[in-house]
C-alpha positions as a Markdown table, in Angstrom:
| # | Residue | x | y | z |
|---|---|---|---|---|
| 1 | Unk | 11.3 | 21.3 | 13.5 |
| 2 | Unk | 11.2 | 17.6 | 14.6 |
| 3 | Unk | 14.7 | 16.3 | 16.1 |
| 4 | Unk | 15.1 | 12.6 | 17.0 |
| 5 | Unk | 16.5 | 13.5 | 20.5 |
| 6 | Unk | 15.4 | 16.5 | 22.7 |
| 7 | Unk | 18.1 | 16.3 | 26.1 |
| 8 | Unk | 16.8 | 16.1 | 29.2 |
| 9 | Unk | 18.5 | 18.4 | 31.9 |
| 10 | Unk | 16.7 | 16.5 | 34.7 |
| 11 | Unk | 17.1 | 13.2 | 36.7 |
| 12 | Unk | 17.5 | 12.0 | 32.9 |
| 13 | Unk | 20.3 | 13.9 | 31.8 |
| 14 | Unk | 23.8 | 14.8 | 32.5 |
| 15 | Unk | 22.9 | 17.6 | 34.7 |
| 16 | Unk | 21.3 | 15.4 | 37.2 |
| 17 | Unk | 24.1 | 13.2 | 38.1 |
| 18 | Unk | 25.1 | 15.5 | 40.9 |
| 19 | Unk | 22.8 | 16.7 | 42.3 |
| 20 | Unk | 21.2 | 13.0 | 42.7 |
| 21 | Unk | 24.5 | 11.8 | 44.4 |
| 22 | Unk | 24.9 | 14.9 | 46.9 |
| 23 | Unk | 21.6 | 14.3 | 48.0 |
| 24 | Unk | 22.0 | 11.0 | 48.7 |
| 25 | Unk | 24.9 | 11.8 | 51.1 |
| 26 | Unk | 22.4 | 13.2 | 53.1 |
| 27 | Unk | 22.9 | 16.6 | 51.4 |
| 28 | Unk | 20.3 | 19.3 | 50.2 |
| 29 | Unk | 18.4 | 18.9 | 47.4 |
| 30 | Unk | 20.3 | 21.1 | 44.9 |
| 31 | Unk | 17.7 | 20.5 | 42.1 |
| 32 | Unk | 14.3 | 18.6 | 41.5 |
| 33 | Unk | 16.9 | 16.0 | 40.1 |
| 34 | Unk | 16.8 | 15.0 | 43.4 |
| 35 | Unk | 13.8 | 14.0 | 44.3 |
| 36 | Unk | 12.3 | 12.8 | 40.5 |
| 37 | Unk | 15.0 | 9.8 | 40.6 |
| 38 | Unk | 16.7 | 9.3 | 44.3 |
| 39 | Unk | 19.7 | 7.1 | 44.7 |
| 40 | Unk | 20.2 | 5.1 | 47.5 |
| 41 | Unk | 21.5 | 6.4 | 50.6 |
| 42 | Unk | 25.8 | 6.7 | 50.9 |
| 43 | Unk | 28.1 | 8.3 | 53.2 |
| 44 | Unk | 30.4 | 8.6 | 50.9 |
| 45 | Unk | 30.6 | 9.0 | 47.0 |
| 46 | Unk | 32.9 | 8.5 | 44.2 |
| 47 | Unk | 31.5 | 9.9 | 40.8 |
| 48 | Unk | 33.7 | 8.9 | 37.8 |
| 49 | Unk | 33.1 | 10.6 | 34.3 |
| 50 | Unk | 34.6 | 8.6 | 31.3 |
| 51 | Unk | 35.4 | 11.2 | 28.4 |
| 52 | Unk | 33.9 | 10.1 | 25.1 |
| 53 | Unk | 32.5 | 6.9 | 26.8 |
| 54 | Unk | 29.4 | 6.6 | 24.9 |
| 55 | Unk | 26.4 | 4.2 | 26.2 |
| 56 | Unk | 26.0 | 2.6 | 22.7 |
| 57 | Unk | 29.7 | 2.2 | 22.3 |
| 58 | Unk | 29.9 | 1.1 | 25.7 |
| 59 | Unk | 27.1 | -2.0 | 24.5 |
| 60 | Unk | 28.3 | -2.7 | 21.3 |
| 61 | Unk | 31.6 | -3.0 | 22.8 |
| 62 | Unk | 31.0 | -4.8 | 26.0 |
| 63 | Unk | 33.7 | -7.7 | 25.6 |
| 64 | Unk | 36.0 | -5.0 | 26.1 |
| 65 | Unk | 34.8 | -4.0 | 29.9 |
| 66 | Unk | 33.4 | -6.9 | 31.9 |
| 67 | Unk | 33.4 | -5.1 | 35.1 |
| 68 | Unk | 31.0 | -1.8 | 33.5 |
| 69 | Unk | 28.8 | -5.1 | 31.8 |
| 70 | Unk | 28.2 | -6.6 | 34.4 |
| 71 | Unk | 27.6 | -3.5 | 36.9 |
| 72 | Unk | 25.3 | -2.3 | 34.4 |
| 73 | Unk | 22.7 | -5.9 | 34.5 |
| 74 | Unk | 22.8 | -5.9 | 38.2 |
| 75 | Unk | 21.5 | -2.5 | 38.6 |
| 76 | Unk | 18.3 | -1.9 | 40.1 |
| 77 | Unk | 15.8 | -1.6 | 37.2 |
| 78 | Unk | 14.5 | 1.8 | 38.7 |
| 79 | Unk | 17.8 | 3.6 | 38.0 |
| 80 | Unk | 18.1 | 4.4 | 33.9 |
| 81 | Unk | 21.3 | 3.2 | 32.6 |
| 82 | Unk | 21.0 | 5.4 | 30.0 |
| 83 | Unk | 21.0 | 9.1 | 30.2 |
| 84 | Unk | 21.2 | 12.0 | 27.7 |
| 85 | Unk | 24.5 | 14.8 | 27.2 |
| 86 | Unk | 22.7 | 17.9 | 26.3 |
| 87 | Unk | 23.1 | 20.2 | 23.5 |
| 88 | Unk | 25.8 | 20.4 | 21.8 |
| 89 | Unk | 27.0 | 16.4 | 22.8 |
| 90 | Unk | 30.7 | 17.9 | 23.5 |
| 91 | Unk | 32.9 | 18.5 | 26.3 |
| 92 | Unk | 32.6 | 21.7 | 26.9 |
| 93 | Unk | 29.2 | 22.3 | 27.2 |
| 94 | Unk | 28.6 | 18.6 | 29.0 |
| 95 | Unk | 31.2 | 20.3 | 31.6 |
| 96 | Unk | 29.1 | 23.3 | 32.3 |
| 97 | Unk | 25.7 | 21.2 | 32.4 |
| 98 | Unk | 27.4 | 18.2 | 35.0 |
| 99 | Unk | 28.9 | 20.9 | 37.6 |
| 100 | Unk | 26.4 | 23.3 | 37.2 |
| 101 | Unk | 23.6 | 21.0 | 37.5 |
| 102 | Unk | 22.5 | 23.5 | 34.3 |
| 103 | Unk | 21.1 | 23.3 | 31.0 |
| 104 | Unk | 23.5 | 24.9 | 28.6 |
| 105 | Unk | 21.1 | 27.7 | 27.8 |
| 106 | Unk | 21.7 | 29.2 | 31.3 |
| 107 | Unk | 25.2 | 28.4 | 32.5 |
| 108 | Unk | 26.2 | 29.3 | 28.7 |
| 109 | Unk | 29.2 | 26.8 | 27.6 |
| 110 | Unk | 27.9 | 27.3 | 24.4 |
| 111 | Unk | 30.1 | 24.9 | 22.4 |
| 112 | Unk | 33.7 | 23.6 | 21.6 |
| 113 | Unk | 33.9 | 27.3 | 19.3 |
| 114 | Unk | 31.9 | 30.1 | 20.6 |
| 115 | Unk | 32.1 | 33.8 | 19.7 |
| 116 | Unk | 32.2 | 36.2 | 22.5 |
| 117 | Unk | 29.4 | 38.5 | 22.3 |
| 118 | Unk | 29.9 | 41.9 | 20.3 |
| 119 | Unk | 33.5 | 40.4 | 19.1 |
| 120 | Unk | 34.6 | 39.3 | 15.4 |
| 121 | Unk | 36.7 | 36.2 | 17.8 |
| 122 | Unk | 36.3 | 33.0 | 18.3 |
| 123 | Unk | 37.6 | 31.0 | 21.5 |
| 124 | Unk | 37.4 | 27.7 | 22.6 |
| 125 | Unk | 35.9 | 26.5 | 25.6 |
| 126 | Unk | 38.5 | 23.5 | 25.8 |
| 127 | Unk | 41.4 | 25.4 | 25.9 |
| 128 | Unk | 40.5 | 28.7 | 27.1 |
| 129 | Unk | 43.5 | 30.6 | 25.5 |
| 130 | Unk | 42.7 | 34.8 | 25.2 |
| 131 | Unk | 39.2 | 33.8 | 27.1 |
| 132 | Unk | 37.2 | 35.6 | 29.4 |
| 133 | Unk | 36.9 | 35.6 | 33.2 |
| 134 | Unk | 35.4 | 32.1 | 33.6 |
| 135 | Unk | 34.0 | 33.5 | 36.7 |
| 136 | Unk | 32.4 | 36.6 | 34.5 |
| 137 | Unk | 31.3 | 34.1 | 32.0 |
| 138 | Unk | 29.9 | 31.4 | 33.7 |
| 139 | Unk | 28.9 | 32.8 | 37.3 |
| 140 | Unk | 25.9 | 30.6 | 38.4 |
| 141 | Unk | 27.5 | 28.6 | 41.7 |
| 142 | Unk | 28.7 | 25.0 | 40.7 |
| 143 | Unk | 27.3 | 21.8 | 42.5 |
| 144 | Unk | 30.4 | 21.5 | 44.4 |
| 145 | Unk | 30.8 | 25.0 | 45.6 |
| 146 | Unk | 27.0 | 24.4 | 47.0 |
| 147 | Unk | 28.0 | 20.8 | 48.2 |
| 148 | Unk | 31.1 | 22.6 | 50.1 |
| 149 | Unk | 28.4 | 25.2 | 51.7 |
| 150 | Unk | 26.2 | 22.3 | 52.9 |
| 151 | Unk | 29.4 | 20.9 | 55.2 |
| 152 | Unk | 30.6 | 18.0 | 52.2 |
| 153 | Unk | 34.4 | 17.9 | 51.4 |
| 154 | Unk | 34.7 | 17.7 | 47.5 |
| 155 | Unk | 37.8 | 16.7 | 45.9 |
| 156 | Unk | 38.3 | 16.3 | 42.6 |
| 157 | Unk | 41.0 | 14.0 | 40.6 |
| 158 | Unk | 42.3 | 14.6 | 37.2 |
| 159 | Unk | 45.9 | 15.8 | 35.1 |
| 160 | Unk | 47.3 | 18.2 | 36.6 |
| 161 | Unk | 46.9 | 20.6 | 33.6 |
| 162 | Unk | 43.2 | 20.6 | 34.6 |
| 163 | Unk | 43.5 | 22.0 | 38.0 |
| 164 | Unk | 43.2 | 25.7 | 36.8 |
| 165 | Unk | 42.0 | 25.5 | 33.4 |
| 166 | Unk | 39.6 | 28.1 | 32.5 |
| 167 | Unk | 36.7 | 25.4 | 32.5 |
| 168 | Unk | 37.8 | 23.7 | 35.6 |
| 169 | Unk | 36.9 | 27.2 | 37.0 |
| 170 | Unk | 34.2 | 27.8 | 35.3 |
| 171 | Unk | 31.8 | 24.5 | 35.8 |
| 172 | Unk | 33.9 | 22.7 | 38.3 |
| 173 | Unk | 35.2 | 24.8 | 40.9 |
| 174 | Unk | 35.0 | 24.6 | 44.5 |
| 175 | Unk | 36.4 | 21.6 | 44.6 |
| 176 | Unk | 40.0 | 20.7 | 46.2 |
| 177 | Unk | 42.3 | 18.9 | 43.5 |
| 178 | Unk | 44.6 | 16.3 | 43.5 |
| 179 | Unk | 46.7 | 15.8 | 40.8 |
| 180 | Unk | 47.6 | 12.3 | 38.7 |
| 181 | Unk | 49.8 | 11.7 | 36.3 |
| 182 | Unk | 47.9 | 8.3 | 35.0 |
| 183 | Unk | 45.1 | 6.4 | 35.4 |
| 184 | Unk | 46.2 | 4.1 | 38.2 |
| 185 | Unk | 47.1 | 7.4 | 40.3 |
| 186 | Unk | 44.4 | 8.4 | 40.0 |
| 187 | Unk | 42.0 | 5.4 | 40.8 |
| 188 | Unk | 44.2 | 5.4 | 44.2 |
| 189 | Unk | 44.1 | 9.5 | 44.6 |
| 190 | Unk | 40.1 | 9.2 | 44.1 |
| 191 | Unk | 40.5 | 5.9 | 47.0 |
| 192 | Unk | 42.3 | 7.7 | 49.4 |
| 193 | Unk | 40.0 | 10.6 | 49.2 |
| 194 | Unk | 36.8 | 8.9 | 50.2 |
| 195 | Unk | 38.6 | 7.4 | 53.2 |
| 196 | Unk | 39.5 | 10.9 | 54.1 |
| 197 | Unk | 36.5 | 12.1 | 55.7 |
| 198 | Unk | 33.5 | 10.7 | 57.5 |
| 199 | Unk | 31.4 | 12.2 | 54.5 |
| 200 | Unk | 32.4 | 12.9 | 51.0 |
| 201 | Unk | 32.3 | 13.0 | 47.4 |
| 202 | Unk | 35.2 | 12.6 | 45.0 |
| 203 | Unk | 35.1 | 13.2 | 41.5 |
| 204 | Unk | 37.5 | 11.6 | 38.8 |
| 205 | Unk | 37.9 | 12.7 | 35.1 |
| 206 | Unk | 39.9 | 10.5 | 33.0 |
| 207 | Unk | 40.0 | 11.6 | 29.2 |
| 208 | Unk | 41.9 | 8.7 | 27.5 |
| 209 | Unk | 39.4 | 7.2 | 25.7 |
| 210 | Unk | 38.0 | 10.2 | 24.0 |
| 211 | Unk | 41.7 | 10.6 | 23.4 |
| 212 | Unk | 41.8 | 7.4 | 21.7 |
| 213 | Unk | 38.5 | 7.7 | 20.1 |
| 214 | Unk | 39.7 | 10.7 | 18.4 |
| 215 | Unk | 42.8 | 10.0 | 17.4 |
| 216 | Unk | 42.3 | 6.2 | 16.2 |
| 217 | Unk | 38.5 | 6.1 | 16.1 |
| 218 | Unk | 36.1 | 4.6 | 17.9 |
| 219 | Unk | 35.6 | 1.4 | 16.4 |
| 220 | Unk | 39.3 | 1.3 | 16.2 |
| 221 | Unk | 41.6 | -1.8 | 18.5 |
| 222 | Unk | 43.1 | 1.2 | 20.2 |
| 223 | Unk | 39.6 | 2.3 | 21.5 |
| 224 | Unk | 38.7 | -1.4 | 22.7 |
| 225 | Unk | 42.5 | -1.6 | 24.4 |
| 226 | Unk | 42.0 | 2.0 | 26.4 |
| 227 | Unk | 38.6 | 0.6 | 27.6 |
| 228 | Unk | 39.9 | -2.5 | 28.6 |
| 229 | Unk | 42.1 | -0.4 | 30.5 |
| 230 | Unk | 39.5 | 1.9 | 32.0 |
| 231 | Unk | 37.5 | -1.4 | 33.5 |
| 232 | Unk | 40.5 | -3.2 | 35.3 |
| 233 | Unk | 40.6 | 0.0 | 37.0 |
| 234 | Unk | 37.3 | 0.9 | 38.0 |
| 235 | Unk | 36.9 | -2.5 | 39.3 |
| 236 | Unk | 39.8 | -2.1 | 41.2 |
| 237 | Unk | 38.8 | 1.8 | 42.2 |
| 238 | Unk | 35.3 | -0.2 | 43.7 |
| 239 | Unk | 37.6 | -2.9 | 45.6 |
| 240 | Unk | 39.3 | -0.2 | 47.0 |
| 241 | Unk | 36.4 | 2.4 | 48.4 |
| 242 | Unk | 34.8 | 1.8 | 51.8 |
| 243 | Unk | 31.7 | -0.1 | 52.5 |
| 244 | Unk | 30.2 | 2.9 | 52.8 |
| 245 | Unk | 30.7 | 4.6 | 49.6 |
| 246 | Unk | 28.9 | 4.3 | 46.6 |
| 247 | Unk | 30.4 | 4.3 | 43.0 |
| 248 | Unk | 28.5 | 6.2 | 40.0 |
| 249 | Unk | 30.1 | 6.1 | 36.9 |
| 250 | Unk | 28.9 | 8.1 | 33.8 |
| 251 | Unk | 30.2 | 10.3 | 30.5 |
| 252 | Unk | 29.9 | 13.4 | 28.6 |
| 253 | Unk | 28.7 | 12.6 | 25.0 |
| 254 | Unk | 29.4 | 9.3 | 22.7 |
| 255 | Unk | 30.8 | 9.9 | 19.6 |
| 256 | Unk | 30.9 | 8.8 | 15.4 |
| 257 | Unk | 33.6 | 8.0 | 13.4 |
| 258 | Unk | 33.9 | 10.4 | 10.2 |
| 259 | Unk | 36.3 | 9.5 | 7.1 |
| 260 | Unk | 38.3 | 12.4 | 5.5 |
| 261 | Unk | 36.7 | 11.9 | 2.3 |
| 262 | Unk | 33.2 | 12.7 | 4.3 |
| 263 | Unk | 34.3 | 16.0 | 5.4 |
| 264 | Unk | 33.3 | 19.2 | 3.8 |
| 265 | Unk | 35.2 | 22.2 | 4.4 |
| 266 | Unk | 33.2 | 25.3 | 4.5 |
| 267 | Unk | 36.2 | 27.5 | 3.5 |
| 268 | Unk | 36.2 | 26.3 | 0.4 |
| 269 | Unk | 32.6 | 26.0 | -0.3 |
| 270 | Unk | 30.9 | 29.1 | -1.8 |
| 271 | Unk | 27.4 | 28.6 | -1.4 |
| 272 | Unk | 27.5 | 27.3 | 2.6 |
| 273 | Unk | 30.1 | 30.0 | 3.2 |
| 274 | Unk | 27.5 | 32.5 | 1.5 |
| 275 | Unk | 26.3 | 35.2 | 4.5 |
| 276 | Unk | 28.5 | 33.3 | 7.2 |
| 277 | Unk | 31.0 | 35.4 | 9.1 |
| 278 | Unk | 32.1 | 32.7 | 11.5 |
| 279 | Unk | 31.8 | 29.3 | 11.9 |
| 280 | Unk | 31.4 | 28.3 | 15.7 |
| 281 | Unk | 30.4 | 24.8 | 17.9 |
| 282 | Unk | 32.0 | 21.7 | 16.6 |
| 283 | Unk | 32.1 | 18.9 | 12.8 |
| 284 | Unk | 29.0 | 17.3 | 13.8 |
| 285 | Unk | 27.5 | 20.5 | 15.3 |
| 286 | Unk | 28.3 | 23.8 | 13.4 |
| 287 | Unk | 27.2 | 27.0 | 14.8 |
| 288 | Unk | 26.8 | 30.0 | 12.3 |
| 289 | Unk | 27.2 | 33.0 | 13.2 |
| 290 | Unk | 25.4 | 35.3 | 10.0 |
| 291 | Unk | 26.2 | 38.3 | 8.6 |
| 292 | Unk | 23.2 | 40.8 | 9.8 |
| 293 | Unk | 20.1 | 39.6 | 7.6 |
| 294 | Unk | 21.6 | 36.7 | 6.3 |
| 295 | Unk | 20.1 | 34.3 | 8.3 |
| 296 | Unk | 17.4 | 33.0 | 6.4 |
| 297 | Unk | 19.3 | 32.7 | 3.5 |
| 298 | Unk | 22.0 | 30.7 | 5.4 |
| 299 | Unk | 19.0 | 28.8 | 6.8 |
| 300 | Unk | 18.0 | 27.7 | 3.2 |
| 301 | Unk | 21.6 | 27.3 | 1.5 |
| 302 | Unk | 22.1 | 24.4 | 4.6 |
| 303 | Unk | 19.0 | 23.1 | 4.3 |
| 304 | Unk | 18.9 | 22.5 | 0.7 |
| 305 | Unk | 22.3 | 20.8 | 0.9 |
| 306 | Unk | 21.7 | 19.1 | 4.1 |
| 307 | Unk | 18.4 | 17.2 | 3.2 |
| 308 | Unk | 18.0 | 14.1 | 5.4 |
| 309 | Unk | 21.4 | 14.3 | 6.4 |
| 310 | Unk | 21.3 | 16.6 | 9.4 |
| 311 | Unk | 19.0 | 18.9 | 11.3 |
| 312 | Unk | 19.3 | 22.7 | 10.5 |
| 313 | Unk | 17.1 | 24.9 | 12.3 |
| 314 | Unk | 17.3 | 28.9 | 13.7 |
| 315 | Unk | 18.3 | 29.8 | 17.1 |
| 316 | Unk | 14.8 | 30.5 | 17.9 |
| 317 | Unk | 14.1 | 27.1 | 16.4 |
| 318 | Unk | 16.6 | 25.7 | 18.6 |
| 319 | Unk | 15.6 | 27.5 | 21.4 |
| 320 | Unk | 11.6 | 26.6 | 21.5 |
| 321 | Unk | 12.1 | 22.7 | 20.3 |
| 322 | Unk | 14.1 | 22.8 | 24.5 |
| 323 | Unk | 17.4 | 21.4 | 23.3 |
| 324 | Unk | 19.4 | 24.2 | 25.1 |
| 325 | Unk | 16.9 | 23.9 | 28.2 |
| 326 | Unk | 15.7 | 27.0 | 29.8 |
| 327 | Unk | 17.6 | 29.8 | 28.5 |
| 328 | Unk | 19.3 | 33.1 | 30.1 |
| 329 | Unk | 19.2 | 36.4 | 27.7 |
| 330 | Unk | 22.2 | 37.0 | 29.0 |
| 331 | Unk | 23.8 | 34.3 | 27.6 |
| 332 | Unk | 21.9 | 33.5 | 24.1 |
| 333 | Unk | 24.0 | 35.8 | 21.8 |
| 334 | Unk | 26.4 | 33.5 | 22.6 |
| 335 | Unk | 24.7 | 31.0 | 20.7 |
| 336 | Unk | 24.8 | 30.7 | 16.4 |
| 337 | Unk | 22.4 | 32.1 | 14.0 |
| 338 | Unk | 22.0 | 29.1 | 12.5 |
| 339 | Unk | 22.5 | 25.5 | 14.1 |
| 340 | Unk | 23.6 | 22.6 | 12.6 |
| 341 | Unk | 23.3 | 19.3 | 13.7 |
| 342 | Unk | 24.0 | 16.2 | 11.4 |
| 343 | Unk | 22.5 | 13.0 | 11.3 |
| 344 | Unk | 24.6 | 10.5 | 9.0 |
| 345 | Unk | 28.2 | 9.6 | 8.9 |
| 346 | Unk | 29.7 | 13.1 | 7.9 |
| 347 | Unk | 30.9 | 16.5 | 9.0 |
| 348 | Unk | 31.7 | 20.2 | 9.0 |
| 349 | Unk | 35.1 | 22.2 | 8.9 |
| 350 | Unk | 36.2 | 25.7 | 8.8 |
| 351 | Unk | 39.7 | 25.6 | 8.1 |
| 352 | Unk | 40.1 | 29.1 | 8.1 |
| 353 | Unk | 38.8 | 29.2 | 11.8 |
| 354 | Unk | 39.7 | 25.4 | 13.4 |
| 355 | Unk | 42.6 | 23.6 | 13.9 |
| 356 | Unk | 43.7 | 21.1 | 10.8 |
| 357 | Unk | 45.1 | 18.5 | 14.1 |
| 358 | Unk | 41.2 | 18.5 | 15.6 |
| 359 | Unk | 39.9 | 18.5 | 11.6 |
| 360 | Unk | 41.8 | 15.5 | 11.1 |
| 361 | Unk | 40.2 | 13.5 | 14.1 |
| 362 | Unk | 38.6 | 10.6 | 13.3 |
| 363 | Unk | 36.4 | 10.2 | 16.4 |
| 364 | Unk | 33.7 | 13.1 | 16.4 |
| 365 | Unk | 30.6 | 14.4 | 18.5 |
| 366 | Unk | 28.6 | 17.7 | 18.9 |
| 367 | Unk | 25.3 | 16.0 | 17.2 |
| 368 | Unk | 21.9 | 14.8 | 18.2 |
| 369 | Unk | 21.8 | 11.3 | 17.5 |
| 370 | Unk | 21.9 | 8.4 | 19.9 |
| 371 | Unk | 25.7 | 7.5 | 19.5 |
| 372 | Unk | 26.4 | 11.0 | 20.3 |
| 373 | Unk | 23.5 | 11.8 | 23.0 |
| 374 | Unk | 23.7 | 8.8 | 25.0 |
| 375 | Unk | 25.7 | 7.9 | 27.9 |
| 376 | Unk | 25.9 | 5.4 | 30.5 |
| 377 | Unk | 24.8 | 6.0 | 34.1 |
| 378 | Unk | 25.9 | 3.1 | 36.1 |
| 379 | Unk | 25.4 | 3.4 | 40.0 |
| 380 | Unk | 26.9 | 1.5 | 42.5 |
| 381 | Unk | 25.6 | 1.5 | 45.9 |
| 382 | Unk | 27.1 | 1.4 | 49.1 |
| 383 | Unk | 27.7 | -2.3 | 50.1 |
C-alpha cells in the first residue's frame, strides 16, 4: 500500500518540537530529535501551538498574518518550516505525539473515537467523558514531566476547562497551569511566565481557529478574521518575551473543507456498514472496528467504493507502511481493523455513533494529505 505522506515522528514531525526546544535550554536530550535538527541556544522558551493552523492554509492565506509571513522568510534555511502531524492528523492523537515526544503507536491516542479494548464502547479522546485513567492509558512520562526532572519550570497556558481534562493529563501533564479566559490573557499569562524564572519553557494552546475552521470553514472570512487575530498577538507575545527567550510557534494538523452533500453516512449505507460493529477515528479518517472475520470483506466493500478517492488499508497494513511509528502491543487493539484515510474533498459519518453538531462541521481533518498533514514550524530565536 502506497500513501502520499508517511509522518515523521522525528526532528520532522510534531513529536520533535519539544524535545528540540528543551534541549536548547541547555536541557537533556529527551530524544534523537535533539540532536538530528538542533535549535539555537535560549534560556528561556515560549512554544505556541495554533489548533487547526495548517501550513498550506497558513501560505495560501498569508495576507491574513503578516507577522507568521514574515517570521517564516527570515528563518534560517536549516530549520524546516514545514513539519508533519502524525497519524491520524487530529487533536487527539497530535496531543499525545507533541507532549509525549511519541509516535501514536506507542503513547496510544488512537484517534478522535477509539474503542477501549475488550469493550462494545466508544469514547472520545477530546472530551474524555466515561474514559479511563489517563494515567492507566497513556503512562509513558510526558516531555514536561522529564523537563521538570531536569531542573526546567514548565508552565503551561490555555482555558481553564483544559487544566484537568483527561488529555491534559494524559500527554501534557507535569506542567503548572495558568488559566485565560481569551487570547490576549493569555499572550500576557505565557509573557509573564518566561520572565518568571532564570530558565523556562512556557507552552500556550489557543484553539480558536480550529474553532472557526470548523464551524465556518476554512476558506471561510471568519477563518481569515480569527487569524488576523492570532498574528496581532503573537507579534505582540514576541515584543513582550525577554531577549533571552526564544519563540516557536507550530500546530497540530491542517484541515479540508467538506460540503453536506459530500458526506456519506455509514448508518445508512448497507454495504459499508456490512461486518462493521463500530465505527471509530474521525470523517476524513474512519477507523473500523470488524465483526470477527469480517475484515477482509470490509477491506474489499471500502475499497471498491473508495477507488482513488481515499486510502484503505488493514491494521497490519497500516502498521508496516510506519504511519503510526513504532508500535506498543499493548496499545494496538486500540487501533481499527480497517483504516480509512481519504484523499478528495469528502467524508465519513456514523450517525448512530458521532455527534450530528461535529457531523455538521464544515472544517475537517484525520487524513493523510498535505492540507491535513502539514504544519508550520516557525522558530524564533533569542535576540
Amino acid at each position: 500500500m502506497t500513501v502520499a505522506t508517511v509522518p515523521a515522528y522525528d526532528a520532522g514531525g510534531l513529536a520533535g518540537v519539544l524535545p528540540r526546544v528543551v534541549a536548547s535550554l541547555d536541557g537533556p536530550e529527551l530524544t534523537p530529535a535533539a540532536t538530528q535538527a538542533p535549535l539555537p541556544a535560549a534560556t528561556r522558551a515560549v512554544v505556541v501551538l495554533v489548533d487547526g493552523l495548517g501550513a498550506q492554509l497558513l501560505r495560501a492565506r498569508s495576507g491574513h498574518a503578516p507577522f507568521l509571513r514574515q517570521a517564516t522568510a527570515a528563518q534560517d534555511p536549516h530549520i524546516p518550516s514545514v513539519l508533519t502531524a502524525g497519524f491520524p492528523s487530529t487533536t487527539a492523537t497530535s496531543m499525545g505525539t507533541f507532549g509525549t515526544g511519541l509516535p501514536p503507536g506507542t503513547h496510544g491516542l488512537a484517534g478522535y473515537q477509539v474503542r477501549v479494548p475488550g469493550t462494545d464502547r466508544l469514547f472520545n479522546e477530546l472530551d474524555w467523558i466515561d474514559g479511563p485513567d489517563p494515567l492507566q492509558w497513556q503512562p509513558r512520562p510526558t516531555i514536561f514531566e522529564r523537563a521538570v526532572a531536569a531542573g526546567i519550570p514548565v508552565t503551561s497556558v490555555g482555558k481553564g476547562r483544559f487544566e484537568d481534562s483527561g488529555l491534559t493529563r494524559s500527554a501534557l501533564r507535569g506542567a503548572s497551569y495558568r488559566a485565560a479566559r481569551d487570547l490576549p490573557s493569555a499572550v500576557d499569562a505565557a509573557a509573564a511566565a518566561s520572565r518568571a524564572a532564570d530558565r523556562s519553557l512556557v507552552y500556550l494552546y489557543w484553539g480558536d481557529v480550529d474553532r472557526a475552521g470548523h464551524q465556518f470553514g476554512c476558506e471561510s472570512w471568519q477563518w481569515g478574521e480569527t487569524v488576523e487575530q492570532l498574528d496581532t498577538e503573537l507579534r505582540r507575545l514576541r515584543a513582550l518575551l525577554p531577549d533571552d527567550a526564544s519563540l516557536t510557534i507550530t500546530a497540530d494538523h491542517g484541515m479540508i473543507d467538506i460540503p453536506d452533500s459530500a458526506k456519506t453516512d455509514v448508518a445508512t449505507d448497507p454495504e459499508l456498514r456490512d461486518g462493521v460493529e463500530l465505527v471509530g477515528g474521525e470523517l476524513r479518517g474512519p477507523q473500523l472496528y470488524c465483526r470477527p472475520g469480517a475484515a477482509a470483506d470490509v477491506l474489499a466493500a471500502w475499497s471498491e467504493r473508495l477507488g482513488d478517492d481515499g486510502w484503505v488499508m488493514t491494521r497490519d497494513d497500516v502498521v508496516a507502511t510506519g504511519l503510526l511509528g513504532a508500535v506498543a502491543p499493548e496499545v494496538l487493539p486500540r487501533f481499527g481493523d480497517v483504516f480509512v484515510a481519504v484523499r478528495s474533498a469528502i467524508g465519513f459519518t456514523d450517525t448512530r455513533v458521532m455527534n450530528p453538531r461535529v457531523v455538521a462541521l464544515i472544517g475537517q481533518h484525520g487524513s493523510l494529505t498535505d492540507a491535513e498533514q502539514q504544519v508550520p514550524f516557525i522558530h524564533l530565536p533569542a535576540r
